[in-house]
DOVEX-978058 format. One record per residue: x, y, z of N, C-alpha, C in turn; chain; residue number from 1; residue in one letter. Coordinates in steps of 0.05 Angstrom, whole numbers. Layout:
<recs>
X;Y;Z;X;Y;Z;X;Y;Z;A;NUM;a
...
</recs>
This chain:
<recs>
-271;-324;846;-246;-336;837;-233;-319;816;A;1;x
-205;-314;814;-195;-302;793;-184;-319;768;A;2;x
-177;-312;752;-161;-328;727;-148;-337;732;A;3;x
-130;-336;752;-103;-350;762;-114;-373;769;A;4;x
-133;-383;787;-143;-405;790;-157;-428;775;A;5;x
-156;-424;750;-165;-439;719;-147;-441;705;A;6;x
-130;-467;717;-102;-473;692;-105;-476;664;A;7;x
-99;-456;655;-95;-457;617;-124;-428;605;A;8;x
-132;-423;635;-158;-391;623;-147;-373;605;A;9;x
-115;-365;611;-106;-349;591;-111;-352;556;A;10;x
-99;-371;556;-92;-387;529;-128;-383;514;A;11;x
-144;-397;526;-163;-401;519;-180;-381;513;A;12;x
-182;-351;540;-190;-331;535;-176;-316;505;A;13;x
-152;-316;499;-132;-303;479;-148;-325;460;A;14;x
-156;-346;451;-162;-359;433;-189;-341;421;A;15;x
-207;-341;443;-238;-332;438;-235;-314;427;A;16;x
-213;-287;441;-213;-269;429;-214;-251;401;A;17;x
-187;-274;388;-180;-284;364;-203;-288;349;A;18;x
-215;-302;351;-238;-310;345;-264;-290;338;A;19;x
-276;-289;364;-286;-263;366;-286;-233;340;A;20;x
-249;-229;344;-243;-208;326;-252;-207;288;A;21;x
-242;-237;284;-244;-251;264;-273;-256;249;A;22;x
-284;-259;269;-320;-264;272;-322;-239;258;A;23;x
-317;-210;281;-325;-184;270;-319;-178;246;A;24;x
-288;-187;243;-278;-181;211;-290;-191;191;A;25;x
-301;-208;190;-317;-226;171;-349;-208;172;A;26;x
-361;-206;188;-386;-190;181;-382;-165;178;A;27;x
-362;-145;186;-359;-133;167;-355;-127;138;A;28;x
-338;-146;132;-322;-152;106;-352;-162;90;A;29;x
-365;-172;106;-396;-187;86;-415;-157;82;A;30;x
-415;-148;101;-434;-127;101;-437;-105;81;A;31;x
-398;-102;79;-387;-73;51;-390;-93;35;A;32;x
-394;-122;33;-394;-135;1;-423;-123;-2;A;33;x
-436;-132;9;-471;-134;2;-472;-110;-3;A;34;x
-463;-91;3;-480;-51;6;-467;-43;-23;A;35;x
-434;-68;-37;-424;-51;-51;-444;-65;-78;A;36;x
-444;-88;-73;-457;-103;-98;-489;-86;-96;A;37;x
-498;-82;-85;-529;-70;-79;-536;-49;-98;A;38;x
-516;-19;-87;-504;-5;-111;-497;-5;-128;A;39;x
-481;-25;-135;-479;-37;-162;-498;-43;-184;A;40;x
-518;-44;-182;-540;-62;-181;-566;-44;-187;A;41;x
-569;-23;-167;-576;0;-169;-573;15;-195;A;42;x
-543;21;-200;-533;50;-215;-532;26;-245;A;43;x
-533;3;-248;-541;-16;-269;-564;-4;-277;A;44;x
-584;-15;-261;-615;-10;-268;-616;19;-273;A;45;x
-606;40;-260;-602;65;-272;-611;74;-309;A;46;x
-572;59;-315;-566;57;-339;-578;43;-358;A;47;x
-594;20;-348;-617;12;-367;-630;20;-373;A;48;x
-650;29;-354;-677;47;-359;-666;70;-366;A;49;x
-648;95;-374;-638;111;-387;-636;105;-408;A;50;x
-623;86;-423;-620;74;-443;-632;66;-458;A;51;x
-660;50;-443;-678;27;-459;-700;53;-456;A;52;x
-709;71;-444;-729;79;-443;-731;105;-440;A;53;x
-706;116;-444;-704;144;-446;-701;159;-431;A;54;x
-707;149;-404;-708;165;-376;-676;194;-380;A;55;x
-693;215;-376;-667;232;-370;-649;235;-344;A;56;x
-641;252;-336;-622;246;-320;-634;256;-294;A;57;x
-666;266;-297;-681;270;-274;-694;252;-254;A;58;x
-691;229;-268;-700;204;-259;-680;209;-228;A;59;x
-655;206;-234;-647;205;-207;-660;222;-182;A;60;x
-660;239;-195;-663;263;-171;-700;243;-163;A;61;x
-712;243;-178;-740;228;-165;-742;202;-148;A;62;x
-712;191;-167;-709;166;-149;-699;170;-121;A;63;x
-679;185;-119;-677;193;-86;-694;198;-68;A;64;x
-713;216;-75;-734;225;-62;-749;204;-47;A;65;x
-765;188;-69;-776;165;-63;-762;140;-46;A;66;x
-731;135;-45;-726;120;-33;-715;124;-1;A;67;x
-713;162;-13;-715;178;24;-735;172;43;A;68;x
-751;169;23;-781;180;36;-782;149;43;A;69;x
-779;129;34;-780;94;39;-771;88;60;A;70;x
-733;104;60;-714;92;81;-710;115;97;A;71;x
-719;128;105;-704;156;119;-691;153;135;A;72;x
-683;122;153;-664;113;166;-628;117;155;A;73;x
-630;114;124;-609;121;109;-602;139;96;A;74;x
-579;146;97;-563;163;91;-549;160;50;A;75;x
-548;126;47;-536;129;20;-550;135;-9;A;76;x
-573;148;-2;-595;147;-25;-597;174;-37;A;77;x
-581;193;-30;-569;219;-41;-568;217;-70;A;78;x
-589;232;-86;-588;234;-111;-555;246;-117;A;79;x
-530;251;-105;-504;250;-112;-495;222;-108;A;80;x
-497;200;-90;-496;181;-86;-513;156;-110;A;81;x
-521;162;-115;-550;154;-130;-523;158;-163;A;82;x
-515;170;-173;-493;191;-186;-475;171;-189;A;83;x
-457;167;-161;-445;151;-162;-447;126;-169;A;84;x
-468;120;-162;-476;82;-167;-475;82;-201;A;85;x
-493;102;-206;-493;96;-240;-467;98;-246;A;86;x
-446;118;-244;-417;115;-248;-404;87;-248;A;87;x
-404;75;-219;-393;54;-209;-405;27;-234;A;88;x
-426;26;-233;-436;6;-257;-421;15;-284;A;89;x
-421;37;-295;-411;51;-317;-378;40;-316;A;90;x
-370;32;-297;-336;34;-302;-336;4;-291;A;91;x
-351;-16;-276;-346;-37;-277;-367;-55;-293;A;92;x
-364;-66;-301;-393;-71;-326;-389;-106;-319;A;93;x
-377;-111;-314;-374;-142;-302;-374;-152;-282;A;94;x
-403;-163;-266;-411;-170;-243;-392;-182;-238;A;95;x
-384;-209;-247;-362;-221;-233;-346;-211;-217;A;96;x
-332;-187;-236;-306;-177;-216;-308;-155;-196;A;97;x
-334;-150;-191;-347;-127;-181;-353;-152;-156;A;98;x
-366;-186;-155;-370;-195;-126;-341;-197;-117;A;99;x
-321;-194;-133;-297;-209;-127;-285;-188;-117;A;100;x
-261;-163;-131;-243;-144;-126;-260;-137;-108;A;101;x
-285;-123;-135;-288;-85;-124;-305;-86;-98;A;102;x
-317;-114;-91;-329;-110;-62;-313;-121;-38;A;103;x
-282;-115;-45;-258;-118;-27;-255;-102;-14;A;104;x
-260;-73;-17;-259;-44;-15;-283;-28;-13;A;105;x
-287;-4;9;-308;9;8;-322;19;-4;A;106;x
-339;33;3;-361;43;-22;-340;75;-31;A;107;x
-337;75;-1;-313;111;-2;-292;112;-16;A;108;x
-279;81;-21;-252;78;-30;-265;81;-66;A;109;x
-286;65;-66;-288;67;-96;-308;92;-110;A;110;x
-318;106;-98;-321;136;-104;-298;150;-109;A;111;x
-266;155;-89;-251;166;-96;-233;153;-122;A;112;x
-239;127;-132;-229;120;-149;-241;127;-175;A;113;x
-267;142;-171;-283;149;-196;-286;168;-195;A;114;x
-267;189;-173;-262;216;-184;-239;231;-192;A;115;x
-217;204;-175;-188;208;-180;-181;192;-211;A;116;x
-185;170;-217;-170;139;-237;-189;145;-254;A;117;x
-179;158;-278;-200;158;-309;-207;135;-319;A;118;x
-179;125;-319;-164;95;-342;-180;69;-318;A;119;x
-187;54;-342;-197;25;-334;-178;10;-316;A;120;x
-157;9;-330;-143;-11;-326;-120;0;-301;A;121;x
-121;29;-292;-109;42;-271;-128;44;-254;A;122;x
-150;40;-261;-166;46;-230;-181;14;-227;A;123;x
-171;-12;-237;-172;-36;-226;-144;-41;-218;A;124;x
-123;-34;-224;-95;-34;-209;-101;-15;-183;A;125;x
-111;3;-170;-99;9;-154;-131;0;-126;A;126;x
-153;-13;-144;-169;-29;-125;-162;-52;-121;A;127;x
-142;-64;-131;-134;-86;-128;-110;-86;-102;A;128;x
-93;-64;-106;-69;-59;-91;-85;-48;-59;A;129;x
-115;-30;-64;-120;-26;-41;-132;-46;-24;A;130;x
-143;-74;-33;-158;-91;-24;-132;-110;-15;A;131;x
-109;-110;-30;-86;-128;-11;-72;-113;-4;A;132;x
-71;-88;-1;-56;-76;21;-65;-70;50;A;133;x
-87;-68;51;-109;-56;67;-111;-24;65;A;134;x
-106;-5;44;-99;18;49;-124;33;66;A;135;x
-124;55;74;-145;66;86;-148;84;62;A;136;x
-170;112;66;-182;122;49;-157;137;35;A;137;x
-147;155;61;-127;171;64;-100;156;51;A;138;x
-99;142;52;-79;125;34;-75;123;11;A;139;x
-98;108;-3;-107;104;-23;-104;136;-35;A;140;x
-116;155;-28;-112;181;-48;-86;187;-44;A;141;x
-66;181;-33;-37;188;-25;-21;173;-44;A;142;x
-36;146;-51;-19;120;-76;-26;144;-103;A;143;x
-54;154;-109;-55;153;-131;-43;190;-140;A;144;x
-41;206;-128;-36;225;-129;-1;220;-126;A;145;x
10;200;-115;40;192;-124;43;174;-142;A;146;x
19;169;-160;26;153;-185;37;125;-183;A;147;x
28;110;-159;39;97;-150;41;64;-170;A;148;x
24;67;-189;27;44;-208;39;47;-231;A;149;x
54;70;-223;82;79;-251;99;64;-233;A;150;x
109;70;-207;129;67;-189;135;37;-182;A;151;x
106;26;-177;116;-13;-174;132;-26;-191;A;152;x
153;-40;-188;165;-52;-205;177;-37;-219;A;153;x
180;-10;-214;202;1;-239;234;5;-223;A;154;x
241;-13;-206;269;-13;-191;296;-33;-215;A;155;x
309;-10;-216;330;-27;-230;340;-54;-205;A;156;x
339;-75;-223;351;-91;-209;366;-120;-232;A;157;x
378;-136;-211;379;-162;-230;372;-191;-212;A;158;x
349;-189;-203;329;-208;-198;319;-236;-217;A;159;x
322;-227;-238;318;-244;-263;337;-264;-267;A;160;x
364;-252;-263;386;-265;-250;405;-284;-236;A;161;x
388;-277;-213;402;-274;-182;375;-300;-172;A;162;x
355;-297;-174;333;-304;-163;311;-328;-176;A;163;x
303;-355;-168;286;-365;-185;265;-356;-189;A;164;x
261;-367;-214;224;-356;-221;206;-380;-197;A;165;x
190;-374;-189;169;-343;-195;176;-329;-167;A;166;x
200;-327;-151;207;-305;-132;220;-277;-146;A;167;x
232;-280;-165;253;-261;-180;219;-243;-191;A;168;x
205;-256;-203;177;-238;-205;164;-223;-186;A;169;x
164;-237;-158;151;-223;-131;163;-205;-131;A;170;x
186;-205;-132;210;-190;-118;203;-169;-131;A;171;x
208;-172;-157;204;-148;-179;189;-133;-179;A;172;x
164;-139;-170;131;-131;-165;134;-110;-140;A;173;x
150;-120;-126;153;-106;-97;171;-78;-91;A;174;x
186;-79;-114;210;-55;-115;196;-34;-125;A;175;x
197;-15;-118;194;15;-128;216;30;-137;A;176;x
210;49;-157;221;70;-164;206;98;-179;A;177;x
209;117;-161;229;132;-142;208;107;-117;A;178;x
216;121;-91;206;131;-64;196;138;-60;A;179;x
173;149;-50;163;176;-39;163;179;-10;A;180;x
178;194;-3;181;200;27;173;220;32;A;181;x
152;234;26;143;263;26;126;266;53;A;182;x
131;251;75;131;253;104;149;260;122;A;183;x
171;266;101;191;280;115;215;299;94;A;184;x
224;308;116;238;339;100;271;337;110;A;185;x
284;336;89;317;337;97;321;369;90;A;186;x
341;381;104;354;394;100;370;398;67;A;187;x
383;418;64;398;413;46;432;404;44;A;188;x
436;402;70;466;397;87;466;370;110;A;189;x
440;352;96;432;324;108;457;301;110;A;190;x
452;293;127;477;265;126;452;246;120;A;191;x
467;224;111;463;193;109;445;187;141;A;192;x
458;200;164;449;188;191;410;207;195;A;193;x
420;221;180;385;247;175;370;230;167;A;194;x
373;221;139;358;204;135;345;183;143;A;195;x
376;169;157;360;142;176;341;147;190;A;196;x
348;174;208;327;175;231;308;186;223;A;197;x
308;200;202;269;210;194;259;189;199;A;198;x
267;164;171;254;146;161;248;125;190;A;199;x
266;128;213;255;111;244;240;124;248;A;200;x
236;151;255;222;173;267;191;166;251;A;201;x
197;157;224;166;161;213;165;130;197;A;202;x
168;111;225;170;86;210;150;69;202;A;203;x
120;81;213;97;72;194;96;78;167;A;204;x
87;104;167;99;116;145;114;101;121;A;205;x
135;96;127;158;77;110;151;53;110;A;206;x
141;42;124;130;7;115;103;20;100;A;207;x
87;40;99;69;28;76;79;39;51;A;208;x
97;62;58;119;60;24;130;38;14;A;209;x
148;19;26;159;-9;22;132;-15;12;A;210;x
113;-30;25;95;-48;19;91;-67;35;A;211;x
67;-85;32;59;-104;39;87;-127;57;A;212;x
91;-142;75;98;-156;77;124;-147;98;A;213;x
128;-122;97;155;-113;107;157;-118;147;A;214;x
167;-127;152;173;-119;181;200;-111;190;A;215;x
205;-94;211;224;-81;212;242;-99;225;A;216;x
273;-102;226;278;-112;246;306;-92;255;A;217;x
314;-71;246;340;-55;267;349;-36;255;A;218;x
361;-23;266;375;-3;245;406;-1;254;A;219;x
419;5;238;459;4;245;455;-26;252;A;220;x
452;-51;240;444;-82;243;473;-80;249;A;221;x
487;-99;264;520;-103;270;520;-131;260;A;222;x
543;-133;241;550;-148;229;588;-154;232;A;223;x
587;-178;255;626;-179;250;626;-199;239;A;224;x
643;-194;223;661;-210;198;687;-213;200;A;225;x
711;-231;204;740;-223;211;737;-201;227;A;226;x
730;-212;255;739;-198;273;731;-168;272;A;227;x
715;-161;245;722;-114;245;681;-126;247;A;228;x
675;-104;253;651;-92;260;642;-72;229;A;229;x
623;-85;222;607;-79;199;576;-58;208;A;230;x
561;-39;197;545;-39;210;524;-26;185;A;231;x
496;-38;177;480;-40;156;458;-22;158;A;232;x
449;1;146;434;14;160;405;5;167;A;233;x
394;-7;156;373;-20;160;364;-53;152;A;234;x
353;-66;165;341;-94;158;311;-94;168;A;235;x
306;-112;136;285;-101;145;273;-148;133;A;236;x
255;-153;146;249;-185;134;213;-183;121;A;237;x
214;-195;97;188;-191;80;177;-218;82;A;238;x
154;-220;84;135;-250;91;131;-253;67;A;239;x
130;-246;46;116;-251;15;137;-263;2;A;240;x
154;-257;9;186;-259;-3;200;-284;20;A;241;x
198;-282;43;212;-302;60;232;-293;53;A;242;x
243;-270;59;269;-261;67;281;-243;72;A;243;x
301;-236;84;317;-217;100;315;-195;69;A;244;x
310;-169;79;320;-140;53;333;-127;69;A;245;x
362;-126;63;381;-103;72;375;-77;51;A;246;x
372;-55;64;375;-28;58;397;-12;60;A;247;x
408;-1;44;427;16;38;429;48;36;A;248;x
429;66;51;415;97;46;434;109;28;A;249;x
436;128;9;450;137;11;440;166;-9;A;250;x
462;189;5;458;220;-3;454;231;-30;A;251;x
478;216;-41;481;229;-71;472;215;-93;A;252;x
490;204;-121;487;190;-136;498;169;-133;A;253;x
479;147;-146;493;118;-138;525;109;-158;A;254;x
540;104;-144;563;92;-155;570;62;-149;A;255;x
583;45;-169;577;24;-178;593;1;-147;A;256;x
615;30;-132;621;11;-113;600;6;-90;A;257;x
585;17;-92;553;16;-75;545;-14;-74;A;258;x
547;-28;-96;531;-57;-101;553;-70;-94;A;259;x
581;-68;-96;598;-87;-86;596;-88;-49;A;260;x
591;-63;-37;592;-55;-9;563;-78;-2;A;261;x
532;-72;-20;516;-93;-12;518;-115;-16;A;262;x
543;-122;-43;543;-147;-50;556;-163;-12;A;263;x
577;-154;3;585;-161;33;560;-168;54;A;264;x
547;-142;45;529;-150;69;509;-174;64;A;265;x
500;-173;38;479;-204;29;493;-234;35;A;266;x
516;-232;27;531;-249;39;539;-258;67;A;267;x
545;-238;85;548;-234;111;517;-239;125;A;268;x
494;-232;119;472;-233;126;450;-266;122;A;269;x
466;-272;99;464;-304;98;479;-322;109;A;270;x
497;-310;118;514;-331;133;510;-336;159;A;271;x
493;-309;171;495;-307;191;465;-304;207;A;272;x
439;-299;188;418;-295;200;407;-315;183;A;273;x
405;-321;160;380;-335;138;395;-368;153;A;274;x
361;-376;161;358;-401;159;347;-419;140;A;275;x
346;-444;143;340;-464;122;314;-460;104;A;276;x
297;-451;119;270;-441;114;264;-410;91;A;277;x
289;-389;98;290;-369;87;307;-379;57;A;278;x
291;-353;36;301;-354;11;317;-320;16;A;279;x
337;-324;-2;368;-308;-8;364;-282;0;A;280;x
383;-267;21;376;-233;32;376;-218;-6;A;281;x
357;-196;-4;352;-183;-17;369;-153;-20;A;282;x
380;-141;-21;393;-112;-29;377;-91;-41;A;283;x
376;-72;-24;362;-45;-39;375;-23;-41;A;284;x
393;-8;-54;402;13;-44;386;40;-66;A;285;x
380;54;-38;370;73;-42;391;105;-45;A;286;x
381;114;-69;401;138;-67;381;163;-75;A;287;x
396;179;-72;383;210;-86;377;212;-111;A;288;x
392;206;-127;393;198;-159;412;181;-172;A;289;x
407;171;-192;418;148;-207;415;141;-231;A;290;x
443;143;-247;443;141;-275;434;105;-279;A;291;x
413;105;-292;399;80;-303;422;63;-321;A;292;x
437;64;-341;452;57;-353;480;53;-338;A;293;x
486;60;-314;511;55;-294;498;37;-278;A;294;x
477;33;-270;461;15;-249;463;-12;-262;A;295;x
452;-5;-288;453;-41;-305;474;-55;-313;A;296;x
496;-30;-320;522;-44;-312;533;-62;-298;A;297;x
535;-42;-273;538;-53;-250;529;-82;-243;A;298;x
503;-74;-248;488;-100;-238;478;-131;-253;A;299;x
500;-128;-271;494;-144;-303;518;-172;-295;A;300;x
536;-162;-276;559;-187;-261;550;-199;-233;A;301;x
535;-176;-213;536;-182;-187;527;-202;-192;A;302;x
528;-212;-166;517;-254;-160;497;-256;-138;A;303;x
492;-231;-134;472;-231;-109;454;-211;-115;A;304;x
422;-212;-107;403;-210;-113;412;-172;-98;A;305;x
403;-152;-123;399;-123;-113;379;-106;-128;A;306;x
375;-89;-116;357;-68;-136;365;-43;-126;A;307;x
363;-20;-143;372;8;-139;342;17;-142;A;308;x
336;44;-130;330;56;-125;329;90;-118;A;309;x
307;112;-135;314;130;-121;288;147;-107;A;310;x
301;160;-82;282;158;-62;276;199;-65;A;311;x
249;206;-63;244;235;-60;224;239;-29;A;312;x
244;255;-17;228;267;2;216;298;-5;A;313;x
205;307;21;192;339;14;201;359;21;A;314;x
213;377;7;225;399;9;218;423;32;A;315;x
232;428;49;224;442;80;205;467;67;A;316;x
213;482;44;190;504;45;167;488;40;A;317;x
166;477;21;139;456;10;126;446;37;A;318;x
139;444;55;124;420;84;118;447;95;A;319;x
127;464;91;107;489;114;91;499;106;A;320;x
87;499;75;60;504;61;33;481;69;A;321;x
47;460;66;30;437;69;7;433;100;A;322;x
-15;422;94;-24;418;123;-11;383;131;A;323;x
-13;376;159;-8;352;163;-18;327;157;A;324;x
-10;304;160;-21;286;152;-51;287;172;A;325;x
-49;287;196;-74;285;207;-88;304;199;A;326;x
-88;320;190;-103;351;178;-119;337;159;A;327;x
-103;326;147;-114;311;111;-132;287;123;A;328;x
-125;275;135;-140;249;138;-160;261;161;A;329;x
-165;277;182;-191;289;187;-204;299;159;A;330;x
-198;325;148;-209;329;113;-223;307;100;A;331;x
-207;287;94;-213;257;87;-238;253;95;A;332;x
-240;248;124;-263;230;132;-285;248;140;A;333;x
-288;272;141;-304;282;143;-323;295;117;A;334;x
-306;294;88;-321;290;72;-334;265;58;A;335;x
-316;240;72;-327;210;68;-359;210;78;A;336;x
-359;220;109;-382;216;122;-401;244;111;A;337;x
-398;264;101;-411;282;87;-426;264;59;A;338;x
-415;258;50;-428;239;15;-429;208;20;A;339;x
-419;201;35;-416;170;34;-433;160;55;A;340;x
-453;128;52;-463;123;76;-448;105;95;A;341;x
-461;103;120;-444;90;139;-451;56;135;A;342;x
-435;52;151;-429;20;142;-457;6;148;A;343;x
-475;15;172;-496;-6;172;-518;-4;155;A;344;x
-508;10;124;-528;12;108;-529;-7;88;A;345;x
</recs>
């Protein structure tokens, strides 16, 4: 008999599946808790017995040995690994937030955070951001090498405004400044339309610059208003936010008739897409550069929710020096699986 002959097998099979997937995601997700708290735990007892009893720093190297020789099945008992754990205990000293954050994220993600993030309080900001973003490894060293927790929230805007609390806060949380678009390379004789199409051309890419929550929905969005044909270069709708973000590209420096041009489209875009359910379209306009003190101006009357922005891509000699993203993220994972153990440990 085939599936066709079991009214409703689809539905049901697509259910299990779901399911199924969810199942896996969960014992996974249990498995990096247990291996990370384990280690934890480990590179503790380390630091005690160093401490309380003097042990020098050869202890490790004996302790590997012996727990080679125990497990030789595994791979994570590398007196460098062994290194790490004591580190990892050294920089989180509070079990609590170690069952909670730090075992949100891999053992790989939080090695590179204890060779990249000195600061306490910068390398729990960006385990935090990688455990709700989902970043991959390759990611995560891409946030912190673009400084990416200078950049959250530093978007001029007037959200405070325009917006009730506690959305005018999300919102705020969510804006960046600059950009980093260093996935792609403009010319120096680029149009406005260059831009658009990198940023389609490399539109993963650009949703995990945006952030969390973004989905795409068009580009040149057509908007008629009295009869004339309007056209927006991008829309884009955020689930965190519940609502439509119009994007704005533009070449040079921002000028103040920029926010009147988005102030049309937020308007136009609520009139015409936001339902009862959605909270107020959002405005971003992105430019090349922008005087901070002309932006707040500007944006100290508008009546509709905007934020400015300025966006840096990578300079064409710079990208031919560079290796590719897949170049880096093979690099990546092949020194992950060189020092780091695999998951069924």
């Amino acid at each position: 008999m085939t599936p066709l002959q079991f009214p409703g097998y689809q539905d049901w099979l697509r259910k299990l599946k779901d399911r199924i997937r969810n199942a896996q995601t969960r014992a996974v997700t249990a498995a990096n808790r247990e291996l990370v708290l384990l280690y934890w735990h480990i590179g503790r007892e380390i630091l005690d017995r160093q401490k309380l009893r003097g042990w020098g720093a050869k202890v490790v190297d004996q302790l590997a040995a012996d727990l080679r020789t125990e497990f030789p099945e595994m791979r994570g008992f590398s007196a460098r690994n062994l290194k790490y754990m004591r580190a990892f205990a050294q920089a989180w000293t509070d079990p609590e937030i170690v069952q909670t954050l730090s075992a949100q994220i891999s053992w790989s993600h939080h090695c590179a955070l204890l060779d990249k993030v000195k600061h306490a309080e910068e390398r729990a900001w960006y385990a935090k951001a990688a455990a709700s973003n989902g970043w991959s490894l390759a990611v995560l060293h891409h946030q912190i090498e673009t400084q990416a927790h200078t950049r959250q929230g530093a978007a001029i805007t007037n959200f405070s405004q325009t917006l009730p609390a506690p959305q005018s806060d999300l919102a705020q949380q969510l804006f960046k400044d600059p950009y980093i678009l260093d996935f792609m390379t403009l010319a120096e004789n680029a149009a406005e339309r260059d831009l658009e199409s990198g940023l389609i051309e490399h539109l993963k890419d650009f949703l995990l610059e945006l952030g969390k929550g973004f989905a795409f929905i068009g580009r040149q969005h057509h908007l008629e208003v009295g009869g004339q044909d309007f056209y927006l270069d991008l829309l884009f709708y955020n689930t965190k936010l519940h609502c439509h973000v119009a994007i704005d590209l533009k070449m040079d420096d921002f000028k103040p008739e920029y926010a009147g041009k988005m102030q049309f489209y937020l308007a136009a875009i609520d009139a015409q897409l936001k339902s009862e359910r959605d909270d107020p379209t959002i405005g971003l306009i992105l430019c090349k550069t922008r005087n901070g003190i002309i932006v707040e101006y500007t944006l100290r009357d508008a009546t509709r929710p905007i934020g400015v922005a300025e966006y840096r891509t990578l300079p064409p000699a710079l990208a031919q020096a560079l290796p590719s993203a897949e170049q880096l993220e093979r690099e990546l994972s092949r020194a992950a699986d060189r020092s780091m153990p695999p998951q069924n440990e």
